[in-house]
C-alpha positions in Angstrom: 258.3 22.2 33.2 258.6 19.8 36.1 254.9 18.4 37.3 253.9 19.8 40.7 251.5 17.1 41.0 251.9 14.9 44.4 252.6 11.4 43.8 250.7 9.3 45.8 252.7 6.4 47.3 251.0 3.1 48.6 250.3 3.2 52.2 251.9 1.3 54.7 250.6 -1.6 56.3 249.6 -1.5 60.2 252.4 -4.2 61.3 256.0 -4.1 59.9 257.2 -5.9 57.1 253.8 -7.3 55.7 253.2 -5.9 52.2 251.3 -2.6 51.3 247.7 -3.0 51.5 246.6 -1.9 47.3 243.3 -2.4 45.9 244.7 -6.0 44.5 245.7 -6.9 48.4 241.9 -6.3 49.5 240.7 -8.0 47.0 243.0 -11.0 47.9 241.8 -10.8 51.4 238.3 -10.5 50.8 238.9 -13.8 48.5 240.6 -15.4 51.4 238.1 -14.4 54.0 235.0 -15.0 51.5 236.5 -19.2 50.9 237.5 -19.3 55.2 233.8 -18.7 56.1 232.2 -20.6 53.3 234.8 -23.6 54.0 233.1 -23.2 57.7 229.6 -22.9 56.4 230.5 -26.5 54.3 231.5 -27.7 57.4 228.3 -27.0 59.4 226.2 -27.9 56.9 228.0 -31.4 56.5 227.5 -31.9 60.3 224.0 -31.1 60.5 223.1 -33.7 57.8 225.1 -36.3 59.5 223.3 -35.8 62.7 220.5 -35.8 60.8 221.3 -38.9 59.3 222.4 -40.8 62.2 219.4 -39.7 64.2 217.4 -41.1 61.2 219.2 -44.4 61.2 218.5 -44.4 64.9 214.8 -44.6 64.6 214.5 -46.8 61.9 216.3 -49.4 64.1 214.8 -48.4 67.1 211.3 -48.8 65.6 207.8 -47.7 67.3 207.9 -46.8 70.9 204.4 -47.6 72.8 204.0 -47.2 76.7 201.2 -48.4 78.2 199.2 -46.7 80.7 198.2 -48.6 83.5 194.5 -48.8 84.4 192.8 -47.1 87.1 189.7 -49.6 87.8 188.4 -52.7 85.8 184.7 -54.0 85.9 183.9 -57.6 86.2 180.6 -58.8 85.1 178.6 -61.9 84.7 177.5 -62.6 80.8 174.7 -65.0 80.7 173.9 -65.7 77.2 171.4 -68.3 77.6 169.8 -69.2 81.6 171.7 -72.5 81.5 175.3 -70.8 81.1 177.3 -68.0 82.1 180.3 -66.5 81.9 183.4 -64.3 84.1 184.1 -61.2 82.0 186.8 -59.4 82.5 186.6 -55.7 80.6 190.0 -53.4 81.2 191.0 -49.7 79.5 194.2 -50.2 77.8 195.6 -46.7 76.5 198.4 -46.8 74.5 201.4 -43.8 73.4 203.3 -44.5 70.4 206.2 -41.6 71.2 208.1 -42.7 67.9 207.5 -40.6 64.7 204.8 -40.6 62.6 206.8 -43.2 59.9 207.0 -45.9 62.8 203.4 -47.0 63.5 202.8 -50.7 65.4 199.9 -53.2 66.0 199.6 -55.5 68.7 199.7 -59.0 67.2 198.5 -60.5 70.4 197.0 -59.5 73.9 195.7 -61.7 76.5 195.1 -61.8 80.5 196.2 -63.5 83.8 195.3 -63.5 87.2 197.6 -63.6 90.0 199.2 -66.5 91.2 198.8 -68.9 87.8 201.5 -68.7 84.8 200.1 -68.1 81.3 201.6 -71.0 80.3 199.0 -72.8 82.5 196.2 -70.5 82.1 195.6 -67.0 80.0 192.5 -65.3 78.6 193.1 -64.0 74.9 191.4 -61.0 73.8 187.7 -61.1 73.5 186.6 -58.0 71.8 186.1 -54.3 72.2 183.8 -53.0 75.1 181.8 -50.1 75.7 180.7 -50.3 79.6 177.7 -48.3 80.0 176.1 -47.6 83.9 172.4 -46.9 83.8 169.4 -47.4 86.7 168.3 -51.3 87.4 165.3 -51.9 85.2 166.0 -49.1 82.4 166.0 -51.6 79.1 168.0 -50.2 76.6 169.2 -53.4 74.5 166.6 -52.2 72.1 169.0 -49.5 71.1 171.7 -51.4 71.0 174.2 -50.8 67.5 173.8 -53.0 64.4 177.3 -54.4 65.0 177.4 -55.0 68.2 175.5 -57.3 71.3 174.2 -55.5 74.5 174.6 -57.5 77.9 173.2 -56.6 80.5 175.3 -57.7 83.7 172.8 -60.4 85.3 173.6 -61.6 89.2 172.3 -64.4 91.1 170.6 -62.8 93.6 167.4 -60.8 92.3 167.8 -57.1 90.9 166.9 -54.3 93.8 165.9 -51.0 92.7 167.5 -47.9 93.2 170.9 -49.5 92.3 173.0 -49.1 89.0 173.3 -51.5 86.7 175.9 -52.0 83.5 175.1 -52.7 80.4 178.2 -53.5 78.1 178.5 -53.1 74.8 180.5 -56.0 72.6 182.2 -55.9 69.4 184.4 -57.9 67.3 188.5 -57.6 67.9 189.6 -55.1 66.4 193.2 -54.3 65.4 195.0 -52.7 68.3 196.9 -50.1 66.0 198.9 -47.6 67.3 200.8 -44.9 64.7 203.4 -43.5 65.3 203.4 -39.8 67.2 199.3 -40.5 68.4 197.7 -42.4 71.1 194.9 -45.3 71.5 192.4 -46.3 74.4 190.0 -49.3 73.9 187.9 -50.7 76.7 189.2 -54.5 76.0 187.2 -57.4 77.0 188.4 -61.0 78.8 186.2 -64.3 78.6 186.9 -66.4 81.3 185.4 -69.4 79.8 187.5 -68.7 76.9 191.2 -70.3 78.7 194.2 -71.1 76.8 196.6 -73.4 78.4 196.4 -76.6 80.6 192.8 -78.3 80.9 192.5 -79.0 84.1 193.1 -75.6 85.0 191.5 -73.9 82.4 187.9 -76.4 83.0 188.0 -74.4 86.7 187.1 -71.1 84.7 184.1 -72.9 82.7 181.4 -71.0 84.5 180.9 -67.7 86.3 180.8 -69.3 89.9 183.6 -71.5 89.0 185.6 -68.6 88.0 184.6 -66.6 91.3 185.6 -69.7 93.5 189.7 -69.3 91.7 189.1 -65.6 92.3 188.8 -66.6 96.3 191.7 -69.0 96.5 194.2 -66.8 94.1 197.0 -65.9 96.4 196.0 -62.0 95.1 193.2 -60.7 93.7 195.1 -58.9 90.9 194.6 -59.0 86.8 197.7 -58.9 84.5 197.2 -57.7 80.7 199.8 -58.5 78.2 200.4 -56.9 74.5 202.7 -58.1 72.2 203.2 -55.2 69.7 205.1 -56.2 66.2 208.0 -54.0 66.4 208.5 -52.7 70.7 207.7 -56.4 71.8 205.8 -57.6 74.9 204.1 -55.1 77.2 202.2 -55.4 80.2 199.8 -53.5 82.9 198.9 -54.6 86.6 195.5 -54.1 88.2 196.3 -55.3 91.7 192.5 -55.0 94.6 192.9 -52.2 96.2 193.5 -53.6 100.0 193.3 -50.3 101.8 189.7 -49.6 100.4 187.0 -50.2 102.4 185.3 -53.0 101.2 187.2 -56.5 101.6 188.4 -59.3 99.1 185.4 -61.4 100.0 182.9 -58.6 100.5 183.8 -57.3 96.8 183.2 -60.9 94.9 180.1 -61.5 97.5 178.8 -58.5 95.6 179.8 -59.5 92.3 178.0 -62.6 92.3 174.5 -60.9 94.1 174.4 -58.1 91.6 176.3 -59.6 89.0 178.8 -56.8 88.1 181.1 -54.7 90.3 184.2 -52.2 89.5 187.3 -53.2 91.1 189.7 -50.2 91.8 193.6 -51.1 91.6 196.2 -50.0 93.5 198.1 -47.1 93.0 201.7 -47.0 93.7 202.6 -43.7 95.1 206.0 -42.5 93.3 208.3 -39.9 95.1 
């Protein structure tokens, strides 16, 4: 007896002349597809660690990044640590970005200040210590509070105190390591002794005393402070406090003050960006 049953033939493929698609031939083509996407997943996966790498090697030979923010005002101030001598002080807020990762910390291995007109090579002013400028009424004593680790001055001028006006009192401590890790930021109030000039003598003997150093302030060509930090790994960095001219006190009116009350906040000039 013949078998009625229908034999089932292999169906035809979609396009001409390419083979019938069987179980087997799926299977092949899932293969096929399966290796193509994991050969592009390989691929991706190679490039993303490469960048990663390269970026990687980027930073470590690009190092710490630090930009320095320039100050808005600095205070001058007479220090008189015993009535026979006294002192220029210059105190200035230095704030500090590190924009590099967290791995890439730096340190300023050096930091010192000029004024306008003379070279450092002649004449700079290293770093002193870290200030604290505090603004309280004349006559309120408060050195009796001062810390442990620290010395109070209270800003002294030549002419006699009047009440009613503010006075400063700054706080002084040690150097400390100007540190900056990498991904943070840093602001220290950093203090300038005049009498304490690096360079040429017979420049630097013009700074010895606080009038001395208010009569170089009136002949400078510009009353203007530069700051200079010289980080381990980003190199030399610097911020400009220029007098403001457009304010309304003038050059000589401002360091006529200083020397009556014996401190005085000089604003700097902003340059206006578009």
């Amino acid at each position: 007896m013949a078998d009625d049953r229908p034999i089932r033939r292999p169906r035809r493929s979609a396009k001409p002349g390419e083979p019938p698609t069987t179980p087997a031939r799926k299977d092949e083509l899932k293969t096929a597809r399966w290796r193509i996407t994991e050969a592009g997943a390989a691929v991706a996966a190679f490039l993303l660690s490469l960048s990663i790498f390269l970026l990687g090697t980027f930073q470590s030979i690009r190092g710490s990044e630090i930009v320095l923010l320039p100050p808005q005002y600095v205070y001058l101030y007479r220090d008189a640590p015993t009535p026979s001598t006294d002192v220029l002080m210059l105190a200035v807020e230095t704030g500090m970005i590190n924009t590099a990762r967290a791995d890439y910390g730096d340190v300023a291995i050096q930091a010192y200040a000029e004024i306008a007109g003379t070279q450092a090579a002649v004449a700079r002013f290293p770093y002193d210590g870290s200030l604290d400028p505090v603004t309280l009424p004349v006559g309120l004593d408060r050195t009796a509070d001062c810390p442990i680790d620290a010395r109070c001055v209270p800003a002294t001028g030549l002419g006699p105190p009047k009440p009613g006006r503010m006075g400063l009192m700054v706080i002084e401590r040690r150097p400390e390591l100007l540190t900056v890790p990498g991904g943070s930021s840093n602001s220290v109030w950093l203090g300038f002794s005049f009498a304490n000039c690096r360079g040429q003598s017979t420049t630097c003997d013009r700074y010895s005393s606080f009038k001395d150093a208010l009569k170089q302030l009136r002949r400078a060509p510009d009353l203007s402070f530069r700051v200079t930090l010289d980080f381990h790994s980003d190199g030399r960095k610097t911020i400009l406090c220029a007098f403001d001219r457009e304010g309304a006190t003038s050059r000589r009116e401002f360091l006529d003050f200083l020397e009556e009350r014996g401190w005085a906040t000089l604003t700097c000039r902003r340059e206006l960006r578009p």
